[in-house]
LOMAR-81822 format. One record per residue (C-alpha): residue number from 1; residue in one letter; x, y, z. Coordinates in nm, 3 decimals, padded with zeros to 5 digits. Layout:
N
<dovo=NUM, tike=A, east=X, north=Y, up=Z>
...
% end
This chain:
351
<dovo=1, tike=X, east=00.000, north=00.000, up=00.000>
<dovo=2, tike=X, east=00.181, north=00.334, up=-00.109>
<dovo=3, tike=X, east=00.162, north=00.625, up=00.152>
<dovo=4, tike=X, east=-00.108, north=00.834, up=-00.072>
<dovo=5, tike=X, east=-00.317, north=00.518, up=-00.041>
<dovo=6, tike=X, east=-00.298, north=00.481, up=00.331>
<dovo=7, tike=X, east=-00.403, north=00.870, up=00.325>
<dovo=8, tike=X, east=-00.693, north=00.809, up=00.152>
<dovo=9, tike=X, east=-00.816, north=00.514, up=00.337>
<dovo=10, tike=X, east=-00.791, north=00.729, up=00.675>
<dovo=11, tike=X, east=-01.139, north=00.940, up=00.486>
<dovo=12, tike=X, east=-01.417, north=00.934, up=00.738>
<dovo=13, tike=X, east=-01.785, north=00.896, up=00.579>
<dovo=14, tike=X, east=-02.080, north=00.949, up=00.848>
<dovo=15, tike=X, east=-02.382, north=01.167, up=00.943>
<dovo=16, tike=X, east=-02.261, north=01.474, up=01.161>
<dovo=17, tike=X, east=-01.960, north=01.380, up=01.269>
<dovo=18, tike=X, east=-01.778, north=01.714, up=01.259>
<dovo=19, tike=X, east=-01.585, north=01.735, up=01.554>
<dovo=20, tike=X, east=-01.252, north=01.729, up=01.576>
<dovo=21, tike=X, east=-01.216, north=01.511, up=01.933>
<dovo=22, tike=X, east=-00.858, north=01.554, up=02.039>
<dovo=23, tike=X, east=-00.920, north=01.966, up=01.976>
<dovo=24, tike=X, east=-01.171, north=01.946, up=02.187>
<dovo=25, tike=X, east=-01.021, north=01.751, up=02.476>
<dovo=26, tike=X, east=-00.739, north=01.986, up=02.458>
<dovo=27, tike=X, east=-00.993, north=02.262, up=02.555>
<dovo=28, tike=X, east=-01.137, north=02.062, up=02.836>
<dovo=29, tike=X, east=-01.030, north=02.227, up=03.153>
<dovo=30, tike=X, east=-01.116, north=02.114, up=03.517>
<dovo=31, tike=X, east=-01.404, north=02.420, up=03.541>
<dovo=32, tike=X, east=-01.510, north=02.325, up=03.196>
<dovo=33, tike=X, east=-01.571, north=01.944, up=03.280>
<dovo=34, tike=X, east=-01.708, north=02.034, up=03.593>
<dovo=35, tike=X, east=-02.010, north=02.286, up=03.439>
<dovo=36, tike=X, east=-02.056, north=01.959, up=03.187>
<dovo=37, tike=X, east=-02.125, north=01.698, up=03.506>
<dovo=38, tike=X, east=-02.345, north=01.985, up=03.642>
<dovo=39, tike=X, east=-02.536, north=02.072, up=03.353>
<dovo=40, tike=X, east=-02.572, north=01.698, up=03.272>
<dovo=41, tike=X, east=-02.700, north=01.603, up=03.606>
<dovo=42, tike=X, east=-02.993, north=01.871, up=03.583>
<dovo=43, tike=X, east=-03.060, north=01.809, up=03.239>
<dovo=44, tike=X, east=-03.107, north=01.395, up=03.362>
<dovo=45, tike=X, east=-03.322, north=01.506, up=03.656>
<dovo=46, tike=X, east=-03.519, north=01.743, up=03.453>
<dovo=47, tike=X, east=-03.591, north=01.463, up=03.231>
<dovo=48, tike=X, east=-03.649, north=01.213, up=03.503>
<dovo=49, tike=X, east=-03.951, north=01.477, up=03.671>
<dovo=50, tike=X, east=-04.070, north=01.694, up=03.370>
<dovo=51, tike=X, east=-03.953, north=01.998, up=03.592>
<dovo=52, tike=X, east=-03.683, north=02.231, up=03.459>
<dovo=53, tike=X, east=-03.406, north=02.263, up=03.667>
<dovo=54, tike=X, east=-03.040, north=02.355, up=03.539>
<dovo=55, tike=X, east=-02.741, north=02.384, up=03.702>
<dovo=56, tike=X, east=-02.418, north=02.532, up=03.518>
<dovo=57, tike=X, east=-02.442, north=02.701, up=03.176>
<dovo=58, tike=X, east=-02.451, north=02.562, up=02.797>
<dovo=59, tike=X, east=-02.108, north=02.401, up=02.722>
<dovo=60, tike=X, east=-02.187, north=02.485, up=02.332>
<dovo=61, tike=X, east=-02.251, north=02.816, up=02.261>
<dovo=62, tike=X, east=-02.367, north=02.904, up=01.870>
<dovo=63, tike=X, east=-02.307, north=03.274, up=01.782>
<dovo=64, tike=X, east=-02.401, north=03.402, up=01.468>
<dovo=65, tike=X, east=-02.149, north=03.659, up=01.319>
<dovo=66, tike=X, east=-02.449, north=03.753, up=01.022>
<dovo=67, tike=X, east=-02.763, north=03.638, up=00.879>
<dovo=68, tike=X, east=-02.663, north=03.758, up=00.532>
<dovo=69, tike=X, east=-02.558, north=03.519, up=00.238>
<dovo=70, tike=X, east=-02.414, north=03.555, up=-00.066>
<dovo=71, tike=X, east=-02.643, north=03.258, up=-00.219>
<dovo=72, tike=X, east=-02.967, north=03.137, up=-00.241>
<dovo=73, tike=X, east=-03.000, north=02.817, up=-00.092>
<dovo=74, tike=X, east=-03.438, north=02.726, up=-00.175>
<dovo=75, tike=X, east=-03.441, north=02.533, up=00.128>
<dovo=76, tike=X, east=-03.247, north=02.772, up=00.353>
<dovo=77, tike=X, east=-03.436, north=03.024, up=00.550>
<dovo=78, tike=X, east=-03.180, north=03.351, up=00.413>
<dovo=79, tike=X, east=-03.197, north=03.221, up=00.031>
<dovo=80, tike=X, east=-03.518, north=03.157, up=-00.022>
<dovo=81, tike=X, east=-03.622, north=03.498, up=00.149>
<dovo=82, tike=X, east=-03.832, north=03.323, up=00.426>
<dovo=83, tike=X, east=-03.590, north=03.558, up=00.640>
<dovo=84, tike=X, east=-03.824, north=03.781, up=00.893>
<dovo=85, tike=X, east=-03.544, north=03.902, up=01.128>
<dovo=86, tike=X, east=-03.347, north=04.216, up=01.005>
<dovo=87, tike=X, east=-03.029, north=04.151, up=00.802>
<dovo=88, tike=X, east=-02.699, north=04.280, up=00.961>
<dovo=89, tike=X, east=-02.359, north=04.152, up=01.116>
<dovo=90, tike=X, east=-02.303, north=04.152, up=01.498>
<dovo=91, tike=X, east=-02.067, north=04.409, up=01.664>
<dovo=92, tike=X, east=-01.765, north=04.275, up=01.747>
<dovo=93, tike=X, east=-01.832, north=04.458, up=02.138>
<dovo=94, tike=X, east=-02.096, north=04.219, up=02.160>
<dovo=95, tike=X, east=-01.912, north=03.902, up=02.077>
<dovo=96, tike=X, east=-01.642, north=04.008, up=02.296>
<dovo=97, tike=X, east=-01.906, north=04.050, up=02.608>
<dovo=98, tike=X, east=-02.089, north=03.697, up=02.575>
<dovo=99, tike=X, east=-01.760, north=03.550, up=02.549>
<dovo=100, tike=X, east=-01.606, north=03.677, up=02.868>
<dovo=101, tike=X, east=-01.870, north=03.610, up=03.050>
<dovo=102, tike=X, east=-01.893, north=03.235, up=02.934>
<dovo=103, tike=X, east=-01.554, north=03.165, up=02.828>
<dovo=104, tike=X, east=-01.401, north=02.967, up=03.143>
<dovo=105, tike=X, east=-01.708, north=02.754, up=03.158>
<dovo=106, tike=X, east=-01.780, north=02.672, up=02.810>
<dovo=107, tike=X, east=-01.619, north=02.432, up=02.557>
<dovo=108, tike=X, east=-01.702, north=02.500, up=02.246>
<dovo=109, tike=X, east=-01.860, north=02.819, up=01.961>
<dovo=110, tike=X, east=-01.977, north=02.776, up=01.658>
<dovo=111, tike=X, east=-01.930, north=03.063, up=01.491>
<dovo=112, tike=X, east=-02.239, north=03.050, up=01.214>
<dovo=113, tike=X, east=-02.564, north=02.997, up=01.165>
<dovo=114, tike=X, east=-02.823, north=03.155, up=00.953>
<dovo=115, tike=X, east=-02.556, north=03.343, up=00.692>
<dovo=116, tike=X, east=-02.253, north=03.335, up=00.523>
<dovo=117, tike=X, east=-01.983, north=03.385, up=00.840>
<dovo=118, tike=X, east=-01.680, north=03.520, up=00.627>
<dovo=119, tike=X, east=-01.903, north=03.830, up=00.522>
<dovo=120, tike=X, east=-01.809, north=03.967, up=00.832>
<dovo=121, tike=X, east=-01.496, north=04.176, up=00.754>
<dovo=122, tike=X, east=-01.376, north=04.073, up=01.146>
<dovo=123, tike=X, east=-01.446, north=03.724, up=01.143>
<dovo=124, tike=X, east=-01.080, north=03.615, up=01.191>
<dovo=125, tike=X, east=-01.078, north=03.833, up=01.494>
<dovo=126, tike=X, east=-01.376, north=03.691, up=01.620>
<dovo=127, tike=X, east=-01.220, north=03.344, up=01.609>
<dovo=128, tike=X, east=-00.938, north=03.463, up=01.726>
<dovo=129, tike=X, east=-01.057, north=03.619, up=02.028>
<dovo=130, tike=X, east=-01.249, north=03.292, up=02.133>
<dovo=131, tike=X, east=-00.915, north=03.133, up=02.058>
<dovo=132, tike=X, east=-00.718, north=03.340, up=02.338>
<dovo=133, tike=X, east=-00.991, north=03.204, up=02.598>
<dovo=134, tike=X, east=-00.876, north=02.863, up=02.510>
<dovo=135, tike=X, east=-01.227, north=02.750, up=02.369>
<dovo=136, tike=X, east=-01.260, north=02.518, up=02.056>
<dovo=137, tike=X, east=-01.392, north=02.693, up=01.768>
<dovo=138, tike=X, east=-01.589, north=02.555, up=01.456>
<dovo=139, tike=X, east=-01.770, north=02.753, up=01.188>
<dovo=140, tike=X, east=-01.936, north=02.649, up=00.865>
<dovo=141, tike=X, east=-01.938, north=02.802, up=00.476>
<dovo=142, tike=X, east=-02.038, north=02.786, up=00.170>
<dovo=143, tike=X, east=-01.655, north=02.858, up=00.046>
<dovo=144, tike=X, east=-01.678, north=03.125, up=-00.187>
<dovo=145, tike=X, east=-01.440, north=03.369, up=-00.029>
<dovo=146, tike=X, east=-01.083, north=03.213, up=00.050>
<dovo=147, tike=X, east=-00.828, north=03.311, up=-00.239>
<dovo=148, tike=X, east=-00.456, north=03.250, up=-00.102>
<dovo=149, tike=X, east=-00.377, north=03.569, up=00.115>
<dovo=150, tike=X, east=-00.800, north=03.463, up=00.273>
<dovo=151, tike=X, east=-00.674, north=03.091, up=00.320>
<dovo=152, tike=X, east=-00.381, north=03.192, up=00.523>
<dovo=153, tike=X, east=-00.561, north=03.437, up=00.707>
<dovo=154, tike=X, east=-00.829, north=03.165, up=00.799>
<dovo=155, tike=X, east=-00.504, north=02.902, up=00.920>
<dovo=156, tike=X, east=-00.347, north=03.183, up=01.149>
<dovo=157, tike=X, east=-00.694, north=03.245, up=01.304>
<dovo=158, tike=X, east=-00.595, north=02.972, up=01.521>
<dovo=159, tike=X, east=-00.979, north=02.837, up=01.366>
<dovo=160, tike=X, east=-01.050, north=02.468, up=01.502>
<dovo=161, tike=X, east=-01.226, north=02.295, up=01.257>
<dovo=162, tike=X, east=-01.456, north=02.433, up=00.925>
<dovo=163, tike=X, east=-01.731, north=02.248, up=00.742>
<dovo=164, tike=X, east=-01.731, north=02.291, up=00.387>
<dovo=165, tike=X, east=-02.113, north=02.250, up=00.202>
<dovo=166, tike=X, east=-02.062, north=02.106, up=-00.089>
<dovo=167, tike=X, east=-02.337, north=01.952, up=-00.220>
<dovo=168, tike=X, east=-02.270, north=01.866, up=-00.561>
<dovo=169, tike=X, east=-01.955, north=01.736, up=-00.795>
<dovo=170, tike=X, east=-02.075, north=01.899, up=-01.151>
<dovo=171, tike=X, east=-02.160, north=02.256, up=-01.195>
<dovo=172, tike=X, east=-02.532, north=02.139, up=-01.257>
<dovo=173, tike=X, east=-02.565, north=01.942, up=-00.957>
<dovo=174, tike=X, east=-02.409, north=02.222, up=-00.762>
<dovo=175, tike=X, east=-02.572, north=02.522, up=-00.872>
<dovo=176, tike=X, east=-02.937, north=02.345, up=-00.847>
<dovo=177, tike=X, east=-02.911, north=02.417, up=-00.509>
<dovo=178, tike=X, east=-02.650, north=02.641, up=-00.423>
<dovo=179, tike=X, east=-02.804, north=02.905, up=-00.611>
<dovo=180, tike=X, east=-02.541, north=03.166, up=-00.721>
<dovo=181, tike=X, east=-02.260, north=02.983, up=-00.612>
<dovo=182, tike=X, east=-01.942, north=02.852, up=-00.861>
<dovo=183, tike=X, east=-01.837, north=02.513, up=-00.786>
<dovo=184, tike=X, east=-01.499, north=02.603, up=-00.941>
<dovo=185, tike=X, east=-01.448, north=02.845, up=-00.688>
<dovo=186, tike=X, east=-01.508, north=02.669, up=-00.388>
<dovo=187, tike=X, east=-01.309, north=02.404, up=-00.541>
<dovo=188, tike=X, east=-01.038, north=02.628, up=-00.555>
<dovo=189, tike=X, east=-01.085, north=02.763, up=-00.165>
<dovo=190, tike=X, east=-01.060, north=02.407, up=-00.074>
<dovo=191, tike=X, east=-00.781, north=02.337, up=-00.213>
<dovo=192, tike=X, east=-00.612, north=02.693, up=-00.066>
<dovo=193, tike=X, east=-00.687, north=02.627, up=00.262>
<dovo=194, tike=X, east=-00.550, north=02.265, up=00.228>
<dovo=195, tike=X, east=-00.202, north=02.411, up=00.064>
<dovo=196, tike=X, east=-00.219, north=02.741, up=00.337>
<dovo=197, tike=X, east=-00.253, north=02.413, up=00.607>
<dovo=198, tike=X, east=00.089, north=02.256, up=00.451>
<dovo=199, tike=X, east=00.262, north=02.621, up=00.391>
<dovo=200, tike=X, east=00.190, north=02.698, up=00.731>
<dovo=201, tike=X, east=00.279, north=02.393, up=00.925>
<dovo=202, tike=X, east=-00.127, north=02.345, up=01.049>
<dovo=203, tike=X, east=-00.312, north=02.124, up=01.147>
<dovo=204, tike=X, east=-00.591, north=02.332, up=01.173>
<dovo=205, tike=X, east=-00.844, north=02.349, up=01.097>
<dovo=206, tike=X, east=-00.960, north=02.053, up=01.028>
<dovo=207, tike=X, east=-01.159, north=02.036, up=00.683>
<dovo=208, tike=X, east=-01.500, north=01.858, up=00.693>
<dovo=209, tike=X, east=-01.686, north=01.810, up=00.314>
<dovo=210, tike=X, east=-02.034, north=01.862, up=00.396>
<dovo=211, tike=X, east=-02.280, north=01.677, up=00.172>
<dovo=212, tike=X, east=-02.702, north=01.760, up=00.187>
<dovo=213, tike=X, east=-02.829, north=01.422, up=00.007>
<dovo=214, tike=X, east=-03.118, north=01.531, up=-00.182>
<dovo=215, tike=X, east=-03.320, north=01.357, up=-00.491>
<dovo=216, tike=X, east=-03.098, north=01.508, up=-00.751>
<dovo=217, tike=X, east=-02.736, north=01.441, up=-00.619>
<dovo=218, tike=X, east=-02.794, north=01.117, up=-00.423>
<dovo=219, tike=X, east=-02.682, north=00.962, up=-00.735>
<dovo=220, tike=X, east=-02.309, north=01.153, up=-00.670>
<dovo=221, tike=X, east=-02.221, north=00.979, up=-00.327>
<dovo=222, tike=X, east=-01.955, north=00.735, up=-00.495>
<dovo=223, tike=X, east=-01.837, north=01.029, up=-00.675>
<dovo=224, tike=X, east=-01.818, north=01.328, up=-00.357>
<dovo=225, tike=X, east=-01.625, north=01.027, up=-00.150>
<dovo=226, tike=X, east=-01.329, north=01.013, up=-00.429>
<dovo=227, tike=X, east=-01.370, north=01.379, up=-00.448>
<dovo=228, tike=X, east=-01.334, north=01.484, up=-00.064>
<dovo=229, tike=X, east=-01.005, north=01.224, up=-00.125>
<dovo=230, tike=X, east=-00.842, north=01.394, up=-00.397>
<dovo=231, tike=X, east=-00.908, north=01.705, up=-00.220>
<dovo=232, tike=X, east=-00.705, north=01.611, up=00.068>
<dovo=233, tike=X, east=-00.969, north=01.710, up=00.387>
<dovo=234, tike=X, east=-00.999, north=01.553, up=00.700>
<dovo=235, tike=X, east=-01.346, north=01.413, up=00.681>
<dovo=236, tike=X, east=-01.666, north=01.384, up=00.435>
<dovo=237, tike=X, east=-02.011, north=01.435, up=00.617>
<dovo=238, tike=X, east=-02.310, north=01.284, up=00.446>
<dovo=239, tike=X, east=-02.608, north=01.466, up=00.606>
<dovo=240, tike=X, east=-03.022, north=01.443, up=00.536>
<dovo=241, tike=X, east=-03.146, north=01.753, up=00.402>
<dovo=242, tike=X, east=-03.476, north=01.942, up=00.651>
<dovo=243, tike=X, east=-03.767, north=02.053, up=00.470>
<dovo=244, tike=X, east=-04.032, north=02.245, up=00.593>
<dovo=245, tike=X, east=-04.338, north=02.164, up=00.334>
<dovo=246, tike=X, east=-04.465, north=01.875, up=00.165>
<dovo=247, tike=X, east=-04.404, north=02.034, up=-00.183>
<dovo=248, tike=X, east=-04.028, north=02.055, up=-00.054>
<dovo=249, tike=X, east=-04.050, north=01.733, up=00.093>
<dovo=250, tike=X, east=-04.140, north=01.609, up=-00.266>
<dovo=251, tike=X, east=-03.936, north=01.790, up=-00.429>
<dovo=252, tike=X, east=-03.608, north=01.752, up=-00.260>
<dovo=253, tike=X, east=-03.588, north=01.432, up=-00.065>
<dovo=254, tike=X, east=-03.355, north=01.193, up=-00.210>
<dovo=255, tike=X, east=-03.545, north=00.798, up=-00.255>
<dovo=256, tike=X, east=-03.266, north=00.655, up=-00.036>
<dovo=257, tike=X, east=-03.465, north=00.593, up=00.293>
<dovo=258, tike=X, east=-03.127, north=00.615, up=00.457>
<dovo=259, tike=X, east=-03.069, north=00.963, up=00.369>
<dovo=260, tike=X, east=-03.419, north=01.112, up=00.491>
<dovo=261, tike=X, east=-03.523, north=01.218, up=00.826>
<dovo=262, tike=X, east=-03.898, north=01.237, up=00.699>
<dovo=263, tike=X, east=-04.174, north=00.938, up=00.601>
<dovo=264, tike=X, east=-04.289, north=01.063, up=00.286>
<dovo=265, tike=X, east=-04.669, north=00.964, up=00.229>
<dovo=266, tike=X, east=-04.930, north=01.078, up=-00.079>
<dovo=267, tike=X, east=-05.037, north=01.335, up=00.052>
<dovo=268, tike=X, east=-04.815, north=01.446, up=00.382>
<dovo=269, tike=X, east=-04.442, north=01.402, up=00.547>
<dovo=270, tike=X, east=-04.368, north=01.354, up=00.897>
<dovo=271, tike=X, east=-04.017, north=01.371, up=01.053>
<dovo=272, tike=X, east=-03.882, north=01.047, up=01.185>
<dovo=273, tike=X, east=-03.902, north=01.136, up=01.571>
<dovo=274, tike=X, east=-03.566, north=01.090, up=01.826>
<dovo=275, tike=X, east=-03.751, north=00.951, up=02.162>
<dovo=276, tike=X, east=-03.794, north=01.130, up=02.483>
<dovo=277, tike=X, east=-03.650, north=01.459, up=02.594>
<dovo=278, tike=X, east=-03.458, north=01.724, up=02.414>
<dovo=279, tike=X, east=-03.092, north=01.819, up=02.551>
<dovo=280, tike=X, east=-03.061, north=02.102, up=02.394>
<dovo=281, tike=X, east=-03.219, north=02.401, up=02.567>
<dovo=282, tike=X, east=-02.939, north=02.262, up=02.886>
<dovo=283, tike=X, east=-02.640, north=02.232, up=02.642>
<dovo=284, tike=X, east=-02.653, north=02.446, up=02.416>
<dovo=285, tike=X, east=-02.760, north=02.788, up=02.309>
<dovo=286, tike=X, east=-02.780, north=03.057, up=02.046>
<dovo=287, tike=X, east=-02.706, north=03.437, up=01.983>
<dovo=288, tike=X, east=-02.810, north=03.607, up=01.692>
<dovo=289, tike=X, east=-02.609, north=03.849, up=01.557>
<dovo=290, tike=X, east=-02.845, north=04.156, up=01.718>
<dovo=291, tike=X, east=-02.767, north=03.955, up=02.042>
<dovo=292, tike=X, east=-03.159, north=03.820, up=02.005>
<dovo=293, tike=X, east=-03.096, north=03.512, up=02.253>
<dovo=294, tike=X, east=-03.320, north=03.163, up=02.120>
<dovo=295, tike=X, east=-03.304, north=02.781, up=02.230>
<dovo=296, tike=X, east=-03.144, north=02.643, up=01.945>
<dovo=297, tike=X, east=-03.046, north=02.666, up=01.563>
<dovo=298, tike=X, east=-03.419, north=02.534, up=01.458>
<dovo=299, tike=X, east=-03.546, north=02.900, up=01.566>
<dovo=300, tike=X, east=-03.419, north=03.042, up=01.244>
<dovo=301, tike=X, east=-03.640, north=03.360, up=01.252>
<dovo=302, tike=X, east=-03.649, north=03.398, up=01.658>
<dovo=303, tike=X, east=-04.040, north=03.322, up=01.708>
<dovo=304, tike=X, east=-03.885, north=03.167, up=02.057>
<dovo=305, tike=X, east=-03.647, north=03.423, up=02.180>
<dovo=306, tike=X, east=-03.573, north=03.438, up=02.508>
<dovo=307, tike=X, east=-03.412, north=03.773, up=02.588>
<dovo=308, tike=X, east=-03.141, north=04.012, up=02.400>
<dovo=309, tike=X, east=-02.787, north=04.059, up=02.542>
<dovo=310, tike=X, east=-02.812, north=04.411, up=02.457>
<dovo=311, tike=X, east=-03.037, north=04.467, up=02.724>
<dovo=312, tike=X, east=-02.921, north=04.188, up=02.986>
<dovo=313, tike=X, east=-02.623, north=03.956, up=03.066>
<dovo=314, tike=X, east=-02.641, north=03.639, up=02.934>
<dovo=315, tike=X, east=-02.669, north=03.406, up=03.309>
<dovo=316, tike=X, east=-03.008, north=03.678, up=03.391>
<dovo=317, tike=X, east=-03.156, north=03.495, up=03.041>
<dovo=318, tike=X, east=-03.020, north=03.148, up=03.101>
<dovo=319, tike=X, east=-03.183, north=03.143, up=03.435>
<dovo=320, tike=X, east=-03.457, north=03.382, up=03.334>
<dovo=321, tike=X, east=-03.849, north=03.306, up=03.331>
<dovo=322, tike=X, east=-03.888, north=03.259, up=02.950>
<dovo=323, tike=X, east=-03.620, north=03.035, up=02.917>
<dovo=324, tike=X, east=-03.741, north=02.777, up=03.222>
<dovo=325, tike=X, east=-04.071, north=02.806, up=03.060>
<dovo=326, tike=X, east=-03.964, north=02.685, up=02.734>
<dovo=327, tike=X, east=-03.735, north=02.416, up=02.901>
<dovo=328, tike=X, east=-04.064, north=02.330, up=03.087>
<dovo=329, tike=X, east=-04.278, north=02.351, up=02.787>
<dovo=330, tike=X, east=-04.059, north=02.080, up=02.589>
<dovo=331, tike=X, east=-04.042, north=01.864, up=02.870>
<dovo=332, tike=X, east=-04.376, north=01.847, up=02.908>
<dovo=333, tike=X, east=-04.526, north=01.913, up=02.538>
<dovo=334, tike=X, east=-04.306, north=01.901, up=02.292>
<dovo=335, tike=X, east=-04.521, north=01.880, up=02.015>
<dovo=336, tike=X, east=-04.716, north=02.207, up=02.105>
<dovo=337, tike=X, east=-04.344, north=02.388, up=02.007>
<dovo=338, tike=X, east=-04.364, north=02.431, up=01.604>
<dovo=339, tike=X, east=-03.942, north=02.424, up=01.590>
<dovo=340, tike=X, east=-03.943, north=02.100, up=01.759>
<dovo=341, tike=X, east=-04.204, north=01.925, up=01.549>
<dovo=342, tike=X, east=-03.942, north=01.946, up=01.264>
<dovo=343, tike=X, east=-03.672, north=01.820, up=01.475>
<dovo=344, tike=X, east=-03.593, north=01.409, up=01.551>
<dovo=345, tike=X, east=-03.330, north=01.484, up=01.833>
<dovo=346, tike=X, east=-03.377, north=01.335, up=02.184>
<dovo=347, tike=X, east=-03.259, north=01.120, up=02.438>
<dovo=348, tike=X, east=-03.432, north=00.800, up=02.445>
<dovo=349, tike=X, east=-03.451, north=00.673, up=02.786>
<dovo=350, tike=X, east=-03.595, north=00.975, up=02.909>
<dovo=351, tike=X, east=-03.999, north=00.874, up=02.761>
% end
């Protein structure tokens, strides 16, 4: 077996995978694991007594830098103009307050969500400012904006780990989803950031090849596994694809049952549920980029928020009324919470 072989052996394939573990264990410090044993132990008694009770603070904290893309994704909530919150990029005052109030208790930021995160002309700083707090940092894009001078810039951000969509391997297949995006282009990021990674002696961050299976590329998964290989990145994820419609539903799903999170019938579409209680709302959290504070990334247009950090400090939310009432709420009647009945994650032995 040459050496280029064993490389490309070492390619990961599986759904969500996308952290980097020994990154993260290097972040884990005695405070950190601590707040995780206490948030887990109220999180397991909340589920045990339908009461909400939490101890400690999120150890994942999502931030999102903007809500503005440079594509126009139909299913995504920003390209398909289904956005209702105002567009803009969060001051970089504001991600510099959440942070040092979390940072010595938290383990991990993702730094994206509901836009493009390299639109935000301090987005290195961001990461590296996270960075200097000695939390692991992970953001996702679409790729479009990392020409040599960007790629190196990305590597000396100190940046953790970076998911890559790509969700197609021929400009057709590409483009019939990523609206307005170049599949040359972000073939060419990739491959900068990989040489920037060599140039600059990095290991970071790690490159994950993020695939949405849907009806019209599912026929490409052979072909995306060779290409994440001749690429050179650290991982391929092959992910289901979330509608919100049954005309999307239709439309998009792939046929592979393996690749949907939805049972498809004539005439409706139900997601496949997880069992029992959602963890979320206890370990994690997220902050839009006007500092609008909501549960969790399936709040795309902050019908649930919870309080603003422009107005409070972020342990007067966590602990506030609105948030133990939605914790409550879930725990108790999770199917009266529109976000949730499009989500399948939960912990089964909590029924």
């Amino acid at each position: 077996m040459t050496k280029k072989q064993s490389l490309l052996d070492k390619i990961d394939v599986g759904l969500g995978k996308e952290v980097a573990f020994s990154r993260v264990v290097k972040a884990l410090t005695l405070r950190r694991l601590l707040n995780i044993v206490k948030i887990t132990s109220s999180f397991i008694i909340s589920a045990m007594f339908k009461k909400s009770i939490v101890w400690g603070v999120p150890p994942i904290v999502n931030i999102e830098p903007t809500n503005i893309c440079n594509l126009k994704c139909p299913l995504c909530v920003t390209g398909s103009g289904q956005m209702l919150r105002p567009r803009g990029k969060m001051d970089f005052t504001l991600m510099q307050t959440l942070v040092d109030e979390m940072a010595n208790r938290i383990l991990y930021i993702t730094l994206y969500s509901q836009g493009e995160p390299y639109l935000h002309p301090r987005f290195n700083e961001f990461v590296r400012y996270a960075k200097n707090r000695g939390v692991y940092v992970n953001t996702s894009t679409n790729a479009h904006y990392f020409d040599m001078d960007n790629a190196r810039a990305v590597v000396k951000s100190g940046l953790d780990s970076m998911i890559i969509s790509l969700d197609g391997v021929t400009p057709e297949s590409y483009s019939r989803y990523r609206v307005n995006g170049n599949l040359d282009t972000v073939l060419k990021g990739i491959r900068n950031l990989v040489a920037a990674k060599a140039e600059l002696r990095s290991k970071t961050p790690y490159l994950f090849l993020q695939f949405l299976v849907m009806r019209h590329n599912e026929s490409e998964i052979p072909a995306i596994k060779q290409l994440a290989r001749e690429l050179g990145v650290n991982r391929l994820l092959i992910k289901t694809t979330q509608v919100m419609s049954y005309e999307e539903a239709v439309e998009w799903l792939p046929d592979n049952e393996k690749y949907r999170r939805y049972t498809v019938s004539e005439s409706d579409f139900k997601v496949k549920k997880g069992k029992g209680a959602c963890p979320r709302p206890w370990f994690t959290t997220l902050v839009d980029w006007d500092g609008l504070v909501v549960p969790c990334c399936f709040d795309k247009n902050g019908d649930h928020a919870l309080g603003n950090m422009n107005e409070s400090d972020f342990m007067t939310i966590w602990q506030g009324k609105k948030y133990r009432g939605f914790r409550s709420r879930l725990l108790r009647n999770r199917e009266s919470i529109e976000i949730c009945r499009n989500c399948n994650f939960g912990i089964g032995i909590f029924k």
